[in-house]
C-alpha positions in Angstrom: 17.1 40.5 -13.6 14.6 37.5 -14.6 15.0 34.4 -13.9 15.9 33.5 -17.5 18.6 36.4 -17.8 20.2 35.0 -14.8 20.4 31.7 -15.8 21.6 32.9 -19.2 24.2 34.9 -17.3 25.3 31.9 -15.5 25.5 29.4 -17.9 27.7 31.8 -20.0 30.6 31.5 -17.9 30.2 27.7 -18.0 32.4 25.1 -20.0 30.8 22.6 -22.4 31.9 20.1 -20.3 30.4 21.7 -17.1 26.9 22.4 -19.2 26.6 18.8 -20.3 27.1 17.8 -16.6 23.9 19.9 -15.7 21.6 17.8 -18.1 21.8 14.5 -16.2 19.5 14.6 -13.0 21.9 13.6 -10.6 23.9 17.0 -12.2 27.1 17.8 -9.9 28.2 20.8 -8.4 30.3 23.5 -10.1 32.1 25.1 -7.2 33.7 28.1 -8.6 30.7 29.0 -9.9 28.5 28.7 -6.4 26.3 26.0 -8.3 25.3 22.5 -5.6 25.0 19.6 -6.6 21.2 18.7 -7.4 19.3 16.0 -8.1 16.5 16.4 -10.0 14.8 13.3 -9.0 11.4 13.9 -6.4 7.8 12.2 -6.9 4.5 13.2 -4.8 1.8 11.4 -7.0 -0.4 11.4 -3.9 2.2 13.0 -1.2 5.6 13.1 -0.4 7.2 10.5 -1.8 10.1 8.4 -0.7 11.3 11.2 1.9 10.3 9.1 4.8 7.1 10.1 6.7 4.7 12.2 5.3 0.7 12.3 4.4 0.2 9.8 2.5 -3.6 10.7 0.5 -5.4 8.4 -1.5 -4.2 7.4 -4.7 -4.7 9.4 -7.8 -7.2 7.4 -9.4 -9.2 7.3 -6.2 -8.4 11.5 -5.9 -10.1 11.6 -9.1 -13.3 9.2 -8.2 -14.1 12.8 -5.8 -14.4 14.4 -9.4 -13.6 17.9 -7.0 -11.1 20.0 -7.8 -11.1 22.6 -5.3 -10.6 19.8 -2.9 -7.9 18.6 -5.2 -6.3 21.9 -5.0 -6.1 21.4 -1.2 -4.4 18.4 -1.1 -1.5 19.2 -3.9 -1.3 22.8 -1.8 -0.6 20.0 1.3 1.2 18.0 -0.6 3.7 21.1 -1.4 3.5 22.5 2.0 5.0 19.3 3.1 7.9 18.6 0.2 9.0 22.2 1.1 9.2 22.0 5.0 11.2 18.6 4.3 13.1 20.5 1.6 14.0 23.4 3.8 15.6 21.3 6.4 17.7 19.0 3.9 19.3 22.0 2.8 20.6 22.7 6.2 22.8 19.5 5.0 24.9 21.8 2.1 23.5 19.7 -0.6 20.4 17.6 -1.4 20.5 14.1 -2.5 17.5 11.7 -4.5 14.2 12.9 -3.1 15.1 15.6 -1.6 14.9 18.4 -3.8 11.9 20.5 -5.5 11.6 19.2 -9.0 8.7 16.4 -8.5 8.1 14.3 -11.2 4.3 14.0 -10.7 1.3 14.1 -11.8 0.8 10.9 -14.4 -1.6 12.2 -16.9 -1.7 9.5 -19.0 -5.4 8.0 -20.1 -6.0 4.9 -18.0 -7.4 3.3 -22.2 -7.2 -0.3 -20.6 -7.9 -2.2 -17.6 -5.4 -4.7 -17.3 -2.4 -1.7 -17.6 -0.8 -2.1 -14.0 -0.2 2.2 -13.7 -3.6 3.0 -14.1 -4.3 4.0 -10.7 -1.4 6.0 -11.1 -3.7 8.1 -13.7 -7.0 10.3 -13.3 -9.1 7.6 -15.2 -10.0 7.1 -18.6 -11.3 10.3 -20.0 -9.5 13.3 -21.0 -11.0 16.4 -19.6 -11.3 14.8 -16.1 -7.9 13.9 -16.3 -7.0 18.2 -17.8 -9.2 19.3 -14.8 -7.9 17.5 -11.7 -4.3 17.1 -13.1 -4.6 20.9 -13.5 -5.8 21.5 -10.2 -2.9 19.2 -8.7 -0.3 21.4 -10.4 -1.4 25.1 -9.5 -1.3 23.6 -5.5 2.0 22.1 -6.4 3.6 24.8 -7.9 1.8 27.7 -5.9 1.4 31.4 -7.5 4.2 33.8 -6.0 6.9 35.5 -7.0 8.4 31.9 -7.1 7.5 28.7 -7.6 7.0 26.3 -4.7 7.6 23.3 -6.5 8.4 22.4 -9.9 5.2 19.8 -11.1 6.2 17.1 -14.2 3.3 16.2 -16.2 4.2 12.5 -17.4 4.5 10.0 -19.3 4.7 12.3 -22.9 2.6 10.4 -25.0 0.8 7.3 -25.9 1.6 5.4 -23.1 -0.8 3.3 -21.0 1.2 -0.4 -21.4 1.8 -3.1 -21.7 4.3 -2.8 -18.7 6.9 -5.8 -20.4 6.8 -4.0 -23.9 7.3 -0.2 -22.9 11.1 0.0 -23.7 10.5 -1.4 -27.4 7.0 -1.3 -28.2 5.4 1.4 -30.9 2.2 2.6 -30.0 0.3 2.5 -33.2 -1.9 5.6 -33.3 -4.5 7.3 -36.1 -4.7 11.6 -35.8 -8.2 11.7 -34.5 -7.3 9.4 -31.9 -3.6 11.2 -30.7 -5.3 14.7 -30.2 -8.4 13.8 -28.9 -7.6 11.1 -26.1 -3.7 10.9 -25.9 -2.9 14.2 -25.9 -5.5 16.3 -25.0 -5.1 16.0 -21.2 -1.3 17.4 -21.8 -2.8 20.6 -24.0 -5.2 21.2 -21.2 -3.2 21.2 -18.5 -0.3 23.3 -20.2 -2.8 25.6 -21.2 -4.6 26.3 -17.9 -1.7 25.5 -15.3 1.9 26.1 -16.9 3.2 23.1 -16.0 7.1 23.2 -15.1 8.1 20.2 -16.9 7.3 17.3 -19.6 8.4 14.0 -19.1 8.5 11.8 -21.9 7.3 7.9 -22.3 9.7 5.0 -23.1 7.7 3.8 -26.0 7.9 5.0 -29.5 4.5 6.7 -31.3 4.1 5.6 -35.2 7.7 4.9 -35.5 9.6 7.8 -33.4 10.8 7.0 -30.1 8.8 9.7 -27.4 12.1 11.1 -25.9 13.2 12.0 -29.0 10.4 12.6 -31.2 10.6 15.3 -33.4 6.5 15.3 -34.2 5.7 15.1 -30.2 8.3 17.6 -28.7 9.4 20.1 -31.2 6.3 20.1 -33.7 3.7 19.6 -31.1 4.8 20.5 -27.8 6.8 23.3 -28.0 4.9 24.5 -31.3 1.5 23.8 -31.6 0.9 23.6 -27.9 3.3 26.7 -26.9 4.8 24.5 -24.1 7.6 26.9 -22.0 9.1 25.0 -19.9 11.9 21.7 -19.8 11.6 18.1 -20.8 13.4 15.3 -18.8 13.5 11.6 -20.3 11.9 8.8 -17.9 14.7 7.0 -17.0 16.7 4.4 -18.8 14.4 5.7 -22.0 17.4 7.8 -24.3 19.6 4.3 -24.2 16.0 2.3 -25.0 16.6 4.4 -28.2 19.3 2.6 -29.3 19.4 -0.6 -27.5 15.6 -1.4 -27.8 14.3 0.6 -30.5 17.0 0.4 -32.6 16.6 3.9 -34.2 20.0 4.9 -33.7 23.6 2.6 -33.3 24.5 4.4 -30.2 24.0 6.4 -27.2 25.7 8.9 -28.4 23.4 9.2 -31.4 20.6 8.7 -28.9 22.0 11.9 -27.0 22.1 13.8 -29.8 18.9 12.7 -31.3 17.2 13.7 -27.6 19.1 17.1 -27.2 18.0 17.8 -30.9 14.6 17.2 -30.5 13.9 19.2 -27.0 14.5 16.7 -24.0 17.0 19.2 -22.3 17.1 16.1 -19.1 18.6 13.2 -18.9 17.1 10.6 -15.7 19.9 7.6 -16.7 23.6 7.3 -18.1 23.0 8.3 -22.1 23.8 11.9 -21.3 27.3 11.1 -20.3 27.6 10.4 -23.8 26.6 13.6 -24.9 30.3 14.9 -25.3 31.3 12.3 -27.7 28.0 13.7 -29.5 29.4 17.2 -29.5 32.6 16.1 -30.7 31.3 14.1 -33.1 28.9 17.4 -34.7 26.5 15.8 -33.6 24.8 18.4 -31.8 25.6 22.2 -31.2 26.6 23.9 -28.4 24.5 26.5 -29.4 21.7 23.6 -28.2 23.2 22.4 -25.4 23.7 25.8 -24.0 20.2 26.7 -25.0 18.8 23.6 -22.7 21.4 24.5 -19.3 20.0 28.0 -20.1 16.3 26.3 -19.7 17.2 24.0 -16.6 18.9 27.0 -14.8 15.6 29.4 -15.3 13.5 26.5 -13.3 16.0 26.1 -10.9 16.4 30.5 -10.0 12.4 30.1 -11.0 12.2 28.2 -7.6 14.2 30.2 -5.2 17.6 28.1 -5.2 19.8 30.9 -5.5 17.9 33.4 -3.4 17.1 33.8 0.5 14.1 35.7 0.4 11.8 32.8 -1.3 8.4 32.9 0.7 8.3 29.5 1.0 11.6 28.9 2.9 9.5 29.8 5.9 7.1 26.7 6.1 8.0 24.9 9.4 9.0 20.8 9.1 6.0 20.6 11.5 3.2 20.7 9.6 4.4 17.5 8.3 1.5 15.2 9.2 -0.2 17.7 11.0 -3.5 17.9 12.2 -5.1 19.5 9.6 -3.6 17.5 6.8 -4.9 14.2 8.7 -8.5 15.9 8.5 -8.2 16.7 4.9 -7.2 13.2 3.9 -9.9 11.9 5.7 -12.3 13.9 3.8 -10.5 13.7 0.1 -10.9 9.5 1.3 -14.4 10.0 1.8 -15.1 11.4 -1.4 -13.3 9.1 -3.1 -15.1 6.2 -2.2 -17.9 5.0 -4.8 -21.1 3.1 -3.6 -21.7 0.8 -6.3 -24.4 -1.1 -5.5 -27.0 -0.4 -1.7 -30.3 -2.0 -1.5 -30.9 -0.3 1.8 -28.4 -1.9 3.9 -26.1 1.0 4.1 -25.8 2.6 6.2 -26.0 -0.1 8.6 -28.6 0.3 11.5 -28.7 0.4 14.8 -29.9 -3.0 15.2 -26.5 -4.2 14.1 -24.6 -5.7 17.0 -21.7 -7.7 15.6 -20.0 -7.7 12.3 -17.3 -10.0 10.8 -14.9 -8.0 9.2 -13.5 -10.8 6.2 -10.6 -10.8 3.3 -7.0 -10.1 2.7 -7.4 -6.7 2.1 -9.1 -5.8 5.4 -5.5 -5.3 8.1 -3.3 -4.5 4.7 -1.5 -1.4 5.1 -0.4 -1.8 1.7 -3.7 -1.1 0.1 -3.3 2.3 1.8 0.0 3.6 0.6 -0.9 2.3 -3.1 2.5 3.1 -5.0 4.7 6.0 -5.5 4.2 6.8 -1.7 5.2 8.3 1.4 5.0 6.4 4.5 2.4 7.2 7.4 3.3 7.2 10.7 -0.4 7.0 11.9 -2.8 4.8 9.7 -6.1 3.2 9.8 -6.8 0.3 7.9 -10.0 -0.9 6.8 -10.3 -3.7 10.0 -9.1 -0.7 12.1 -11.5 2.3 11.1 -14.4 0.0 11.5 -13.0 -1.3 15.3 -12.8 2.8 16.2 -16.2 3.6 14.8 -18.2 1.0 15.8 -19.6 0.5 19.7 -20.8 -3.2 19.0 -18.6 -6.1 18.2 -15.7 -6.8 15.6 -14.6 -10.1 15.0 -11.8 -10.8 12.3 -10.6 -13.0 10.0 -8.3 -12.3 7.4 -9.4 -15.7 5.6 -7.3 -16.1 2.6 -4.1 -15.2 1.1 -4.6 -12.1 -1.1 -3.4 -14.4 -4.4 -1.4 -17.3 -3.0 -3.9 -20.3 -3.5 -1.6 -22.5 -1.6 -0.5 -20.4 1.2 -3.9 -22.0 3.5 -1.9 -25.1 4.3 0.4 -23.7 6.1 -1.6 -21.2 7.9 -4.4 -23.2 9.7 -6.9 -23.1 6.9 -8.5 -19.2 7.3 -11.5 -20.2 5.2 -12.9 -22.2 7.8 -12.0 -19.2 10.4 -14.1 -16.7 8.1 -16.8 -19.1 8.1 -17.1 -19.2 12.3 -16.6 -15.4 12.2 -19.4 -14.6 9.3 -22.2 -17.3 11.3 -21.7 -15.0 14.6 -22.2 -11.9 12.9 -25.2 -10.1 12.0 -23.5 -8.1 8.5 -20.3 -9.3 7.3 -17.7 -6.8 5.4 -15.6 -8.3 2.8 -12.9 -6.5 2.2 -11.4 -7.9 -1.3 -9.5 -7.2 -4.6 -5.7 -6.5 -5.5 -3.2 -4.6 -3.6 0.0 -2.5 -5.3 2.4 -5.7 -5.8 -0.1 -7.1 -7.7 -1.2 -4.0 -10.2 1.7 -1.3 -11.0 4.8 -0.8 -12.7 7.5 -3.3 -15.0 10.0 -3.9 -12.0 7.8 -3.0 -8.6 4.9 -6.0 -8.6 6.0 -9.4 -7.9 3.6 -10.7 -11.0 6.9 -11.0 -13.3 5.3 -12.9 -16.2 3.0 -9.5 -17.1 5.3 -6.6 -15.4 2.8 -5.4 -13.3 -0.3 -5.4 -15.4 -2.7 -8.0 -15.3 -4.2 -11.2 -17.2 -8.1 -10.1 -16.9 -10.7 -8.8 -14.8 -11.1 -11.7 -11.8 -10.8 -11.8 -8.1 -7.3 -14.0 -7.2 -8.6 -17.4 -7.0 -8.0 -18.3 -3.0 -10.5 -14.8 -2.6 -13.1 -16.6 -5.0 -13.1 -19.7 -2.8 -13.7 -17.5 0.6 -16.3 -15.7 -1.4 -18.0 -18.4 -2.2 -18.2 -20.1 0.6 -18.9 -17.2 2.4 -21.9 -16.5 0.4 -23.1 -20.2 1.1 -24.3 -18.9 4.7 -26.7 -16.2 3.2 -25.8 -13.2 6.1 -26.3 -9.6 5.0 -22.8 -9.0 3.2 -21.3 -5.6 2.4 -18.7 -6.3 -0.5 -15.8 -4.0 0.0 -13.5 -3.9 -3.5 -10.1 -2.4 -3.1 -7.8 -2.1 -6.2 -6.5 0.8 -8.2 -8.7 -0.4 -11.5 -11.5 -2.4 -12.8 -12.3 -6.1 -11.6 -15.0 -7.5 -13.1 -17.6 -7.5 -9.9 -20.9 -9.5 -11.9 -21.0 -12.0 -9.1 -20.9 -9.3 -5.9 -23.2 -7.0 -8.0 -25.7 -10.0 -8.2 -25.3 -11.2 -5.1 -24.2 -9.0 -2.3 -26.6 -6.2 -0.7 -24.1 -3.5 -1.4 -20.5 -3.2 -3.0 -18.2 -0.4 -2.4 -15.1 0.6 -5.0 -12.1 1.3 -2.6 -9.5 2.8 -4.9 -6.1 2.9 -2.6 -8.0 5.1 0.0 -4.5 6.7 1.8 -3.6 6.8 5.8 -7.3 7.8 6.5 -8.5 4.7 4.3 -10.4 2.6 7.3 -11.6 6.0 9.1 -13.4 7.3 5.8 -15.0 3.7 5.1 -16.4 4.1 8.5 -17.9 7.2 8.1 -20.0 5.8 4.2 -20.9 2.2 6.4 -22.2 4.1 9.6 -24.0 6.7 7.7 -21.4 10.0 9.3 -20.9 10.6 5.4 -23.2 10.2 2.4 -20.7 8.7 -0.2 -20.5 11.1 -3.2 -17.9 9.3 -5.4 -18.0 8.5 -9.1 -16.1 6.1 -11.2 -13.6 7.4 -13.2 -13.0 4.7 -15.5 -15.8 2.2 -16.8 -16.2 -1.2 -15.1 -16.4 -3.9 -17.6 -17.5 -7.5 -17.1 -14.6 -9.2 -18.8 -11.7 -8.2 -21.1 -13.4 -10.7 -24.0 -15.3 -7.3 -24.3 -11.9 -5.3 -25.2 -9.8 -5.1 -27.8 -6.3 -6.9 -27.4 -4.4 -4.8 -24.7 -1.5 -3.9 -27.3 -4.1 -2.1 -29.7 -3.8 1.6 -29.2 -7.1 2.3 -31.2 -9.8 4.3 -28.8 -12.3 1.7 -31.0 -14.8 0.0 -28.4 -12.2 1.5 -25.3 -13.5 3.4 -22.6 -17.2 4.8 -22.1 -17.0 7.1 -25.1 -16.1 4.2 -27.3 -17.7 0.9 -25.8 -20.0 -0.6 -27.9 -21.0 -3.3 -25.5 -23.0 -3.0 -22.0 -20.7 -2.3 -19.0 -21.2 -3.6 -15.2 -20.9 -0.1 -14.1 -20.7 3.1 -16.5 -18.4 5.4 -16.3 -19.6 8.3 -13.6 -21.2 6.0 -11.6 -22.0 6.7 -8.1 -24.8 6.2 -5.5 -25.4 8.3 -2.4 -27.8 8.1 0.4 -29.6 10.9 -0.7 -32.9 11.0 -3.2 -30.9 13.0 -5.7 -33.3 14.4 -8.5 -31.3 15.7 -11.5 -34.2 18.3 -13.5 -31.6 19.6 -17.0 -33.8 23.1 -17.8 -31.1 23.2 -21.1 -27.7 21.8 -22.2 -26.1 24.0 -19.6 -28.0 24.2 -16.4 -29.5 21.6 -14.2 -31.6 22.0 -11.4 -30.3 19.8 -8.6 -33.0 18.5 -5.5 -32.7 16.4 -2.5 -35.9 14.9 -1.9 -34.3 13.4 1.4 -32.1 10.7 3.2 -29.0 12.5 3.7 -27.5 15.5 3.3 -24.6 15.0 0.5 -22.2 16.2 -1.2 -22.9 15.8 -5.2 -20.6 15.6 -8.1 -22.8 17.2 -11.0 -21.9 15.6 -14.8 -22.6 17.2 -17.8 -22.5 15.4 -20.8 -22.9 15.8 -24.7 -24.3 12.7 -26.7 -23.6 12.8 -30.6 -21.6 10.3 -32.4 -20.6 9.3 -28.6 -21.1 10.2 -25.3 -18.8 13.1 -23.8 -17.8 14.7 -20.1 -18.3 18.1 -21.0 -18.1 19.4 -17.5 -18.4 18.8 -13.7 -19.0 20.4 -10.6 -19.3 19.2 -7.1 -21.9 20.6 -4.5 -22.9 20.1 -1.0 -26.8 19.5 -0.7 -29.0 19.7 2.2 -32.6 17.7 3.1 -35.3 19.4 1.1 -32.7 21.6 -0.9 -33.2 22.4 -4.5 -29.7 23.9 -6.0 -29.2 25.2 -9.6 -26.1 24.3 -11.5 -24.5 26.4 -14.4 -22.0 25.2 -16.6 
């Protein structure tokens, strides 16, 4: 039998009552039919989340700042090796509980429209087809391609959605045609088309009126119809009872149930569902429907080998958890993540270089390598540390400021003037700057309250400005180190500071990778995937959903740093012979990997393609697209 006769055959023999209990997340067993209880509930945005130790890789808006996929495709296939030893042995238990099953509610495709949203690093960057490309890549290592599938991948948040963080439950995202297919919802086509996602989760926040969970135009006209989608939809969580309570579309959760159910969301994360009864008796909805949504969630669970002992992947061992070969790919995905900004020759640092003062908040924080969403890594190397392991001369540290806190200094022996001694005995100082993930992420997990995890503008926290400048002051050769999971406006350091390195949430391997760009073992290859503006006076206000003057198709101003920039340390000449094929040369410096980017330019510029290559010394490689 198929999956979906199986589950059709089990659901049959299933009460109403016992089918509306499998539509909340946390869905209980059903002994006499052999059915555990399940929940639902798992993330891996960038590795195992939330199940203890695991490999934590850089974050996703760093993965996609490598702009490879086939490397991507590695990772997620690491990433599912992992969730599948760890599931194999919570089994062992008789049930799994929150985070420990195989229905992952990852990747986050939305389009990263606006710098100040906190999630954006969550996100592949700001335009669509790098976000269809790598997000697709992500879920074909995810979900594998045997007879079953090794993990269920959610593609999230269904649609519109990109902040701000305090007005998600309530807010309506104001949005024209041209705009909804081309940027909103053309990474979700993309990746349904080319990797056959398991799942769709939907967004808290309404689109022109209709709440996304229960949208009639987003799930059943355009999702299931115009896009074909086959597989479940599961709300985000707390968003069927926003329908009522914040939207105010319906007068209960009852009618918010039945509005959800009616609509295509076959899975509840939250409480609403438990009013879904009432909603039945109330003819509100069918059984007919709710049948045909147990029938849905039953096929993904037989679809992944729940019922069955002869799944291939039941064999991975817990112990390649961690292992040795994940550690090495990490470091390399960090590597190529990492985007050189700005070198006037002082990268990679010479030989000549006997001491450098390692300076800045960000420099010992393990925080800026686990990002959000994340695993925990039992092994680590911070920024501070990678450099102390790769380097043979002299280290000396000073952390020199709070990250944001402008008053924390008086209680903690005034670290500016510490950063100053440390930056005079050095010959090159690092400054290792920026944000970290309690500063920039989502309503609930940053401690910023008054802006729910997104931020006020572009600028360095204040207390960093002052160490900045005073470090500047003493005129040393300064390597400007930004690490934050978005834009922050970086005139000053661009100006002033011999070279500046974008650090996007780097992973357990952070401090190793950063290492290997500032000793010259690895020519950086990285590209940004999201434009860096100067300040957000050049944006539109942040609650404007209008692609007008967003993101490097759109800007009508003059950006920091474009969109797709990257420098290496190779002389990279880029030859196009036609629209389609580029001859690629390295006239010397390094050899380097190379992320090739082709673009259309009409009524605005356009990523019609990429592909990354590795390039030797003296090499000349043609590229086809």
């Amino acid at each position: 039998m198929s999956f979906s006769d199986r589950a059709k055959e089990l659901v049959s023999k299933m009460t109403i009552e016992e089918k509306i209990s499998q539509m909340r997340y946390d869905a209980p067993a059903i002994p006499r039919l052999g059915v555990p209880a399940y929940n639902w509930w798992n993330e891996c945005l960038h590795g195992v989340a939330r199940q203890g130790c695991a490999t934590v890789f850089p974050q996703a808006i760093a993965m996609a700042s490598s702009y490879n996929t086939d490397l991507m495709h590695k990772v997620a296939t690491a990433i599912s090796d992992e969730a599948r030893a760890k599931y194999n042995e919570f089994k062992k238990f008789g049930n799994t509980e929150l985070y420990q099953g195989l229905t992952y509610w990852s990747p986050n495709i939305n389009i990263f429209r606006d710098p100040r949203w906190g999630r954006g690093h969550e996100t592949y960057g700001e335009d669509p087809l790098l976000t269809g490309k790598m997000g697709t890549a992500f879920i074909k290592g995810l979900q594998g391609e045997g007879k079953y599938r090794k993990l269920d991948a959610t593609i999230k948040h269904y649609a519109v959605h990109s902040g701000p963080e305090y007005e998600r439950h309530g807010f309506d995202a104001i949005v024209n045609k041209t705009d909804l297919y081309d940027t909103y919802l053309s990474a979700f086509k993309y990746c349904i088309d080319h990797a056959d996602p398991s799942a769709v989760m939907g967004a808290y926040n309404r689109v022109n009126g209709e709440a996304c969970c229960a949208s009639k135009t987003l799930l059943k006209d355009i999702l299931y119809g115009e896009f074909g989608f086959k597989g479940y939809v599961v709300s985000d969580c707390g968003a069927i009872a926003d329908i009522n309570k914040n939207h105010k579309i319906t007068s209960n959760e009852a009618e918010s149930a039945a509005l959800a159910v009616n609509n295509g969301c076959q899975l509840n994360c939250g409480d609403a569902y438990l009013a879904l009864y009432d909603a039945y008796e109330q003819d509100l909805v069918t059984e007919e429907t709710i049948t045909e949504c147990v029938e849905k969630l039953f096929e993904a669970r037989f679809r992944l080998g729940m019922f069955d002992d002869d799944c291939e992947y039941d064999k991975i061992p817990y112990d390649v958890v961690e292992c040795k070969k994940h550690t090495e790919l990490n470091r390399q995905m960090a590597r190529e993540s990492l985007v050189l900004l700005k070198n006037n020759g002082i990268l990679p640092l010479k030989d000549n270089v006997k001491t450098i003062a390692v300076i800045g908040p960000n420099a010992d924080d393990k925080r800026v390598l686990q990002a959000n969403y994340n695993g925990t890594p039992s092994r680590y190397s911070t920024l501070l540390k990678g450099i102390q392991d790769n380097f043979d001369g002299r280290v000396i540290f000073s952390h020199g400021c709070h990250v944001n806190d402008p008053n924390a200094g008086n209680w903690s022996g005034y670290p500016v003037r510490e950063a100053v001694i440390a930056a005079k005995m050095a010959d090159v100082v690092i400054l290792c700057m920026g944000l970290n993930p309690s500063m920039e992420g989502e309503e609930g997990d940053s401690f910023n309250g008054d802006v729910a995890g997104d931020k006020k503008d572009l600028s360095l926290p204040a207390p960093q400005i002052k160490l900045y400048n005073e470090i500047m002051k003493l005129k040393k050769p300064t390597v400007f180190v930004n690490v934050s999971g978005s834009c922050i406006s970086l005139c000053d350091q661009d100006r002033e500071c011999d070279a500046v390195i974008q650090c996007f949430y780097p992973g357990a391997e952070g401090g190793n990778a950063l290492a290997d760009i500032i000793f010259g073992k690895y020519s950086p290859s990285g590209r940004l995937p999201v434009t860096f503006y100067r300040s957000t006076e050049d944006l539109p206000p942040f609650n404007d959903y209008s692609m007008k003057n967003r993101t490097y198709k759109f800007f009508s101003g003059a950006p920091l740093y474009q969109f797709g920039h990257g420098l290496t340390y190779a002389n990279i000449e880029e030859k196009w012979i036609s629209d389609s094929e580029v001859e690629i040369s390295n006239k010397g410096g390094m050899d380097t990997d190379y992320a090739v980017l082709q673009f259309k330019n009409e009524s605005h510029k356009q990523l019609l393609d990429f592909k990354k290559i590795h390039i030797k010394i003296g090499q000349t490689v043609t590229v086809k697209f």
